[in-house]
N, C-alpha and C positions, 0 to 999 in steps of 0.2 A: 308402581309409578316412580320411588325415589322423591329425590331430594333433585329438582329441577328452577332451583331459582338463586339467585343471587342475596346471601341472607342480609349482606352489611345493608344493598337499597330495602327489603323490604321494610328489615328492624326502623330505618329512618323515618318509614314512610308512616310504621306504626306510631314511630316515638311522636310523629307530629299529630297525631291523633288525642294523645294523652300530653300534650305539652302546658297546660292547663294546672292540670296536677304535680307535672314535674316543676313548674316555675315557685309554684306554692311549695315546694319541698326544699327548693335553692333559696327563695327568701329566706324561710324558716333557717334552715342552716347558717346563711349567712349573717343573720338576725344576732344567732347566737354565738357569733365569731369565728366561724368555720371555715376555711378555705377549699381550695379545689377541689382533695381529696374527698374530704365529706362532702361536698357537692357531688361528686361521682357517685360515692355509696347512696345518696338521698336521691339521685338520678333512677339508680337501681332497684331501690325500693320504690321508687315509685311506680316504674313499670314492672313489677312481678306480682304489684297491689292491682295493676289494669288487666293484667294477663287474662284472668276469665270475662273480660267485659271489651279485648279487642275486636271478636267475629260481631256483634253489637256495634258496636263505635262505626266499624268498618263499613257497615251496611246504614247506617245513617246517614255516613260523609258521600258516599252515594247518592243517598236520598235527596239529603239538607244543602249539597253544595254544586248538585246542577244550576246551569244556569247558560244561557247561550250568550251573556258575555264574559263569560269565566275564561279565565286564559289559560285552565287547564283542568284535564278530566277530575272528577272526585276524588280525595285522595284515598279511599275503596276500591275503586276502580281501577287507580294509576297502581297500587298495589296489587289486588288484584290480577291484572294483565303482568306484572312482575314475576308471579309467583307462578303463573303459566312457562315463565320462557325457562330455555335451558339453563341449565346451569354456567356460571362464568363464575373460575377463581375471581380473587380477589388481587388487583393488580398494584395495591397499596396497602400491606398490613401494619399497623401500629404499634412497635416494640415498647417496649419501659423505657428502654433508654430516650427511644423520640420523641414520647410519653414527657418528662421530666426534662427535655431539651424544648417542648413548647412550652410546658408551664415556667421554666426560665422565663422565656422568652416575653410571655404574657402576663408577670407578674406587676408589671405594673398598672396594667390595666385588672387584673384581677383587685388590687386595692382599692381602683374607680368606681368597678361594681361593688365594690364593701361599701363604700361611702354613700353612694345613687341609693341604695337598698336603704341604709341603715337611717339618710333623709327622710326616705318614703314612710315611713313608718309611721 
């Protein structure tokens, strides 16, 4: 069968499955003074901690998020049907350099969510 699906949409589709845990991982970090980079790695662990419990997850957001005024299929489903279709490169990949030219650019709003967080607490 191969490798017939678009990985960057599935990955997405998974991460919003587990965003729950990722958000509690970004607080956590940010709690403890951390910036982007450890957000990323705390991103990372958090989804390779979900990794055996996405085929799980995926068939509940099926289950748990029908609904006939939903404005869009389960996100099981909308993945799902992703991972059916052909494959399609990626028509935007992400270098380091463009990488560290958004977190330029987001740095001051990365200080806003330091602050929002570190309120909340």
């Amino acid at each position: 069968m191969g490798q017939h699906r678009s990985t960057a949409a599935t990955d997405l589709l998974d991460a919003t499955l587990g965003v729950e845990s990722m958000a509690l991982a970004v607080r956590r970090e940010t709690r403890a003074g951390h910036g982007p980079d450890r957000w990323r790695s705390a991103l990372a662990e958090a989804r390779a901690a979900n990794a055996d419990r996405l085929p799980l997850l995926r068939q509940l957001s099926v289950r748990d998020e029908v609904s006939l005024f939903a404005a869009h299929p389960p996100t099981g489903l909308r993945r799902r049907m992703l991972a059916e279709r052909q494959w399609q490169d990626p028509t935007v990949v992400l270098s380091e350099t463009r990488m560290e030219r958004f977190d330029a650019e987001l740095a001051k709003e990365y200080a806003r969510f330091r602050r929002t967080v570190s309120l909340s607490a």
